[in-house]
KOLTI-509089 format. One line per field, with one value per residue: residue in one letter; x, y, z of N, C-alpha, C in turn; residue number from 1. Coordinates in nm, 3 decimals, decimal comma. Each point is the difference from the previous one (the first is absolute). Layout:
# KOLTI-509089
residu c(A|...)
neast c(X|...)
nnorth c(Y|...)
nup c(Z|...)
caeast c(X|...)
canorth c(Y|...)
caup c(Z|...)
ceast c(X|...)
cnorth c(Y|...)
cup c(Z|...)
num c(NUM|...)
//
This chain:
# KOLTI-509089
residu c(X|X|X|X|X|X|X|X|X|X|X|X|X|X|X|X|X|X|X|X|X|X|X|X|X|X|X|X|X|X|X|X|X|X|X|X|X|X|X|X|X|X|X|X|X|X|X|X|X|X|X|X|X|X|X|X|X|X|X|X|X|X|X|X|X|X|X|X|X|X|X|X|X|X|X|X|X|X|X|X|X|X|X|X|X|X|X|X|X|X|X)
neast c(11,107|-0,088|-0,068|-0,028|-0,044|0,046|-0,095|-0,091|-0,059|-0,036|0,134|-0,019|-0,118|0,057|0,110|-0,087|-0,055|0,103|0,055|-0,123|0,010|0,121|-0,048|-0,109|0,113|-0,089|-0,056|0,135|-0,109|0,093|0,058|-0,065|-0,063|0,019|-0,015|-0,121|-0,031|0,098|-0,013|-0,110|0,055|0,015|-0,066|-0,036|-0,057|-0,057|-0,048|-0,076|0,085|0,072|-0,087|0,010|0,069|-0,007|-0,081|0,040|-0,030|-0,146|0,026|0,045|-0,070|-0,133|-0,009|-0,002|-0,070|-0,069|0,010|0,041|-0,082|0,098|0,001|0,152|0,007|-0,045|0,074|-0,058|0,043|0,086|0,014|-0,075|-0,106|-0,098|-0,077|-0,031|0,156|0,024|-0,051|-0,019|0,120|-0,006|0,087)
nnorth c(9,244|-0,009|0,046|-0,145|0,081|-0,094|0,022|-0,152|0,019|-0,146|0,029|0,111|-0,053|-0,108|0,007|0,033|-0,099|-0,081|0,129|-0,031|-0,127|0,085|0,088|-0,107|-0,007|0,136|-0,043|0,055|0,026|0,053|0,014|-0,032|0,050|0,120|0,012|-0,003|0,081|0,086|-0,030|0,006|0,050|-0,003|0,004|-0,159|0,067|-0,058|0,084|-0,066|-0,070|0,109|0,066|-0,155|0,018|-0,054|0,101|-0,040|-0,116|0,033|0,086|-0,112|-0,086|0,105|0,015|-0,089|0,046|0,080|-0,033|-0,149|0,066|-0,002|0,119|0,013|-0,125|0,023|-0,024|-0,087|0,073|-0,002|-0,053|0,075|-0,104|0,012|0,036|0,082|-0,070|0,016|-0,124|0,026|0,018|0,066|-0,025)
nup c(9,435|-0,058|0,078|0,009|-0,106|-0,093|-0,056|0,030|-0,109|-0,042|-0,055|-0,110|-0,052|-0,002|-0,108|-0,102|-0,014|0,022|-0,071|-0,009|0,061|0,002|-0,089|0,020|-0,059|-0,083|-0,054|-0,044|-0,044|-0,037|0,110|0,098|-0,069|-0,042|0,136|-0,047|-0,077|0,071|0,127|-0,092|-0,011|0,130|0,068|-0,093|0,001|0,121|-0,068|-0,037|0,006|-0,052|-0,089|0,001|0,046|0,083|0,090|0,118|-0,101|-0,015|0,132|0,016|-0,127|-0,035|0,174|0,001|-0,091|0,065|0,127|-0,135|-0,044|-0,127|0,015|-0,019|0,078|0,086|0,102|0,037|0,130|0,052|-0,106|0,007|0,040|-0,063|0,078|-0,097|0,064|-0,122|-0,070|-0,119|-0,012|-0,042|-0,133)
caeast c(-0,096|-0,164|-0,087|-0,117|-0,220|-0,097|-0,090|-0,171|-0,174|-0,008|0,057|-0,030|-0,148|0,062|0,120|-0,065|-0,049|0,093|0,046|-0,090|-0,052|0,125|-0,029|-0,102|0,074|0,090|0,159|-0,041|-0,086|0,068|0,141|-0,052|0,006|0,154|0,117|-0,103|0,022|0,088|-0,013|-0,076|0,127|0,130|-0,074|-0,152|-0,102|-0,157|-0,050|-0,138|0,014|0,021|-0,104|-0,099|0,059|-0,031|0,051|0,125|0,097|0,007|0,075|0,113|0,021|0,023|0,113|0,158|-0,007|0,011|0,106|0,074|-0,012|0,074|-0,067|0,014|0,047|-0,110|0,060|0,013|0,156|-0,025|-0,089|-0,153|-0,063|-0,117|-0,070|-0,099|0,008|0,002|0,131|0,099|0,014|0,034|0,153)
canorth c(-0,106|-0,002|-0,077|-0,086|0,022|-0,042|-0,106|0,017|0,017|-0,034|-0,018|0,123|0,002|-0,062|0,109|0,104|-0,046|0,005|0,076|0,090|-0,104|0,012|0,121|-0,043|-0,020|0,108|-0,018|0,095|-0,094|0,060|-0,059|-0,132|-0,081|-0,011|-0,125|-0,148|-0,026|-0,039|-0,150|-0,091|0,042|-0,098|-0,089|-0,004|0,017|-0,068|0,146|-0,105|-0,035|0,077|0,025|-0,074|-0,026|0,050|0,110|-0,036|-0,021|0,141|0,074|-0,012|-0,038|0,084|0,110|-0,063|0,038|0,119|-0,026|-0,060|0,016|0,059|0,079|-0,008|-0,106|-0,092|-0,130|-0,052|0,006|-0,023|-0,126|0,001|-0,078|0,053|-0,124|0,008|-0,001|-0,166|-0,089|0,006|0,131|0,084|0,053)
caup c(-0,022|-0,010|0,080|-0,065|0,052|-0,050|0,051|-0,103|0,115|0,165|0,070|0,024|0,082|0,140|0,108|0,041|0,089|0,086|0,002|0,010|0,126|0,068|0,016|0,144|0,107|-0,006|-0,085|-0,112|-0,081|-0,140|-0,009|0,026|-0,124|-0,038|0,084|-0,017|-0,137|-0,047|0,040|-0,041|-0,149|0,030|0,084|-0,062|0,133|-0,053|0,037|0,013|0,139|0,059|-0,018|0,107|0,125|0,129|0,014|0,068|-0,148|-0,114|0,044|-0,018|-0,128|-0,051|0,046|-0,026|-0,126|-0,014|0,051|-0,037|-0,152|-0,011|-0,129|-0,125|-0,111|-0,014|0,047|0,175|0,039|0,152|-0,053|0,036|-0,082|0,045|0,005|-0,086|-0,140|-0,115|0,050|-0,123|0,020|-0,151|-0,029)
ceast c(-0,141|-0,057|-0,154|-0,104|-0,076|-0,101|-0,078|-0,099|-0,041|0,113|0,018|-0,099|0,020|0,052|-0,092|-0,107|0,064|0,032|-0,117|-0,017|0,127|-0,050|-0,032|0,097|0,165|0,156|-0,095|-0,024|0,067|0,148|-0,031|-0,059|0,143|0,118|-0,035|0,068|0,149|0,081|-0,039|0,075|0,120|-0,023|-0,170|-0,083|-0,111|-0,099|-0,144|0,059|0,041|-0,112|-0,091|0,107|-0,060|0,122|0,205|0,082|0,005|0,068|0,156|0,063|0,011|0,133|0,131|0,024|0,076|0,179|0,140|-0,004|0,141|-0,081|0,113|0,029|-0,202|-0,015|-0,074|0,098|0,000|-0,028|-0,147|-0,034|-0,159|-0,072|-0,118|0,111|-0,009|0,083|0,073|0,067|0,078|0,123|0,115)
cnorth c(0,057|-0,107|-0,052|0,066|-0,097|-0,118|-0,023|0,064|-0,017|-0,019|0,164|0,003|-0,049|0,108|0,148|-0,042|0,017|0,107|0,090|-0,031|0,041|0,152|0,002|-0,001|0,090|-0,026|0,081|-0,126|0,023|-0,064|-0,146|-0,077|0,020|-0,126|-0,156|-0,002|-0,022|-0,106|-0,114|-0,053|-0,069|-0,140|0,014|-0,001|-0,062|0,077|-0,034|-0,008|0,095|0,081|-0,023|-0,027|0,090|0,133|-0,046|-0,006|0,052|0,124|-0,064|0,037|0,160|0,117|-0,121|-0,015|0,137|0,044|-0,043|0,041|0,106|0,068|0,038|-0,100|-0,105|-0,126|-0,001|-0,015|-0,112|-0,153|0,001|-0,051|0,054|-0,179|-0,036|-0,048|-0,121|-0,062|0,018|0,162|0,042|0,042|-0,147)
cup c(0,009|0,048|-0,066|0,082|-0,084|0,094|-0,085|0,081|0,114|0,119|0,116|0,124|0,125|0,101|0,045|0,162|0,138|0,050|0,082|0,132|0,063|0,020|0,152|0,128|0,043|-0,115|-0,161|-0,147|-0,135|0,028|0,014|-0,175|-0,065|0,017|-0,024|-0,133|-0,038|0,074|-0,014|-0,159|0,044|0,094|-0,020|0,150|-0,048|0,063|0,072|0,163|0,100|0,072|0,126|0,101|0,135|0,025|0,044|-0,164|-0,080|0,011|0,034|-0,114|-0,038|0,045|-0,028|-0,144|-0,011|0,092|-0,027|-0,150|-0,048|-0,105|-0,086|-0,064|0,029|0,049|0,154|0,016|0,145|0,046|0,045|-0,124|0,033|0,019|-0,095|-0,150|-0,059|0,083|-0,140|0,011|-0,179|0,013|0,014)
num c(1|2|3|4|5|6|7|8|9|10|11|12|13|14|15|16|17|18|19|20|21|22|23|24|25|26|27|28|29|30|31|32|33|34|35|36|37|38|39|40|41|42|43|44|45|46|47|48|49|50|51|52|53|54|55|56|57|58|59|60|61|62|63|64|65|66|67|68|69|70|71|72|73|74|75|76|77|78|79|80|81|82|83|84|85|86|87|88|89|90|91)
//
């Protein structure tokens, strides 16, 4: 199976954002978008909010991203739900 990198723009810009604001908090800023993107591909994240969450959720959300994420099929495993997600979920 191949794993979803796609994103839009801004959806990119976001995750880059994020990704950059986790750097801050010692987590590697390249896998950390990686894992957004292709999570964000199975469970719609509301990245905006993510974004703005206070330090305690934002670090849940992103390391329990990173933690539950299956990299070859692309799936939240574990049933971890991020708290940044849609309420509509895709598939």
């Amino acid at each position: 199976m191949t794993l979803n990198f796609g994103a839009t723009r801004e959806e990119y810009e976001l995750m880059a954002k994020i990704a950059s604001r986790a750097e801050g908090y010692g987590l590697d800023r390249t896998q950390t978008l990686m894992d957004l993107t292709v999570a964000n591909n199975d469970t719609p994240l509301d990245l905006n909010r993510l974004l703005a969450f206070p330090s305690s959720d934002f670090i849940h959300d992103v390391v329990g991203i990173r933690n539950h994420l299956n990299r070859e099929t692309g799936v939240l495993e574990d049933l971890f739900l991020p708290r940044c997600a849609k309420q509509e979920r895709v598939k």
